[in-house]
C-alpha positions, 0 to 999 in steps of 0.5 A, a space after each residue: 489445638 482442641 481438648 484439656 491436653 492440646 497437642 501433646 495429646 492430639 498430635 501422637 495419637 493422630 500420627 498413631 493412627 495415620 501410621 497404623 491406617 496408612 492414611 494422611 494426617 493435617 494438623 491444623 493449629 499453631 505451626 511453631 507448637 506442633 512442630 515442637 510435638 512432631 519433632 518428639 516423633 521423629 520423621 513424620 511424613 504422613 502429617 502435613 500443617 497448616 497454620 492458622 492464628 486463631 483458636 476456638 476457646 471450650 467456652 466460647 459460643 458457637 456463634 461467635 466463633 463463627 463470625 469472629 474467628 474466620 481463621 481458627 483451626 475449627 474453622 479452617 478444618 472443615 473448610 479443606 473438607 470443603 475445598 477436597 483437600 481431606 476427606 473429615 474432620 476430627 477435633 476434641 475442642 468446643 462441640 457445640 463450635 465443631 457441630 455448627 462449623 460443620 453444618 455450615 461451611 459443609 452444610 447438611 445432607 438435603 432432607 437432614 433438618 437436625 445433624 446428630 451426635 452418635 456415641 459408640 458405647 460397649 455392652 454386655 456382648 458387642 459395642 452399640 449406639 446411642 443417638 443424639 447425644 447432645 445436639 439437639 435437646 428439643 427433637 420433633 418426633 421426624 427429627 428421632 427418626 432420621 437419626 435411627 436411620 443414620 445411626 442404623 447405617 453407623 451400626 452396619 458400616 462401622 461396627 459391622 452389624 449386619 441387621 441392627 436392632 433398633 430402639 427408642 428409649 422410653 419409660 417403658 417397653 409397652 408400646 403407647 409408653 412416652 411422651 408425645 414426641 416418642 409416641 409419634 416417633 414409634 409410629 414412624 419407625 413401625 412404617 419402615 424396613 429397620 429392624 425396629 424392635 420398638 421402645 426400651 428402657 434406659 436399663 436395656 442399653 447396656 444389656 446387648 439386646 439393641 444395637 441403636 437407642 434413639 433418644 433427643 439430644 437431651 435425654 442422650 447426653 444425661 445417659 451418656 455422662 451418668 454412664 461415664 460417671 458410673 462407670 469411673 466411680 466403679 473403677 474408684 470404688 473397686 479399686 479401693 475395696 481390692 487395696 482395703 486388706 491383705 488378703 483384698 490385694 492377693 485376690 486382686 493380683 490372681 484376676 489381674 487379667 479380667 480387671 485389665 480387660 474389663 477396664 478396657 471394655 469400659 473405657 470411653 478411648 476404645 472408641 474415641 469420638 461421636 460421628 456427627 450424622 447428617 453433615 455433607 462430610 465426615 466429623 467426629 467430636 471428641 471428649 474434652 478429656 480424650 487421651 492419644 489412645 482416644 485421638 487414635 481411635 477417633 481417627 481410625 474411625 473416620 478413616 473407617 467412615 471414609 473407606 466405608 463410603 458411610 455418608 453415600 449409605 446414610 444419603 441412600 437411607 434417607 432418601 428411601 425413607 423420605 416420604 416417610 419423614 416428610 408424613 412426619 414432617 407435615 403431621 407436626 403442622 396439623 
């Protein structure tokens, strides 16, 4: 029921990805609107609804869709996690509801003190990672490690990157660059067996050359909606520019080719959603402006997540690394 489209845009991209994944879809919302969309589809047998009569709005808060709407689909979604009946939750309505529903009706993996949200964003060569990317905009430096130990394990199940390059995005490459909450945190991860390739700067995500740059929520989020932004204002601006002239539109028609693929390279559907990290479950969180082809994409990657055993990965890693994290821990008390 989530997102600026609703079901005319969730429904056929779930079932899109449920028939190309062969995997099972439950729609949960407003029985009598996603019967009306199904019906567009034709016989859908890997869809099953549960109704539910409440809603959480884009604009509520968090809190109080937690107290007050017991039955919404948010709500409902995550509590058949819980019971067993599917295996993660994907939703493009209120973030800050779906984050908080998720850790406390699943509850986070033990060690996890700040779930985080990871983004799938395409480079110069190969797709990467950039965590948290929204919420958590006040981090300790142990809180910046678990995530680059999350988002490691996302990179090598998801993406398929054997040995992930790992970053901590900072003012500058030099180690000792940052504020305290960086510094602290480069110590951190200096002490593990990641492939740790120290601090970058904002102009290195999309270079190719790291897989995983850490970051507070914060900081993630601005990076994330100026790259979105900039990337749609290129789009406009290119487009315009090739409309200007003549000879601008004959040239535009011998590259159509590259602009189509370029456009696809840019395009934040390709992907679908941001993995909440650190949930005794599967979540994903989807753009409130996602089209099917991002619904699609963002259920194909929980799928992904599922078959990959992703969470059972991430509660190894942890648990590897947790003296390391409790040293961090405790060195923010001294």
């Amino acid at each position: 029921m989530g997102g600026d489209h609703g079901p005319s845009v969730v429904i056929p991209g779930a079932i899109r990805a449920a028939r190309e994944g062969d995997f099972k879809i439950i729609l949960l919302g407003d029985e009598k609107r996603i019967r009306h969309e199904l019906d567009k589809l034709g016989p859908c047998p890997e869809a099953e609804i549960l109704h539910t009569s409440q809603v959480a709005a884009m604009g509520e808060k968090p809190s109080d869709v937690l107290r007050r709407k017991k039955d919404s689909s948010i709500q409902q979604a995550f509590a058949i996690v819980k019971e067993g009946r599917a295996h993660g939750v994907v939703s493009a309505g209120n973030s800050g509801a779906t984050v908080a529903c998720g850790m406390f009706i699943l509850g986070r993996i033990d060690g996890v003190e700040r779930p985080a949200l990871a983004s799938i964003m395409q480079t110069e060569h190969a797709p990467m990672v950039l965590v948290d990317v929204g919420a958590n905009v006040d981090c300790k430096p142990y809180h910046l490690f678990q995530f680059g130990i999350m988002a490691d394990v996302l990179a090598r199940d998801v993406l398929g990157i054997e040995r992930p390059r790992v970053g901590l995005l900072s003012i500058g490459e030099e180690e000792g660059k940052g504020n305290l909450q960086v510094k602290e945190a480069f110590e951190l991860f200096k002490m593990t067996a990641m492939n740790f390739v120290g601090n970058v700067e904002g102009r290195d995500i999309f270079t190719g050359d790291v897989d995983v740059v850490v970051c507070d929520g914060f900081v993630g989020n601005v990076a994330l909606k100026l790259s979105e932004g900039l990337c749609t204002s290129l789009s406009r601006m290119l487009k315009r520019e090739l409309m200007r002239s003549l000879p601008a539109r004959l040239g535009a028609s011998l590259v159509a080719g590259a602009l189509k693929r370029f456009a696809r390279l840019v395009d934040y559907a390709e992907y679908g959603g941001a993995p909440v990290l650190g949930l005794q479950g599967i979540a994903i969180v989807c753009h409130g402006a996602s089209n099917e082809k991002a619904i699609k994409s963002a259920c194909s990657m929980a799928a992904t997540y599922v078959r990959k055993e992703t969470n059972d990965h991430l509660m190894a890693e942890l648990s590897a690394n947790e003296e390391l994290s409790r040293f961090g821990k405790a060195a923010m008390k001294l």
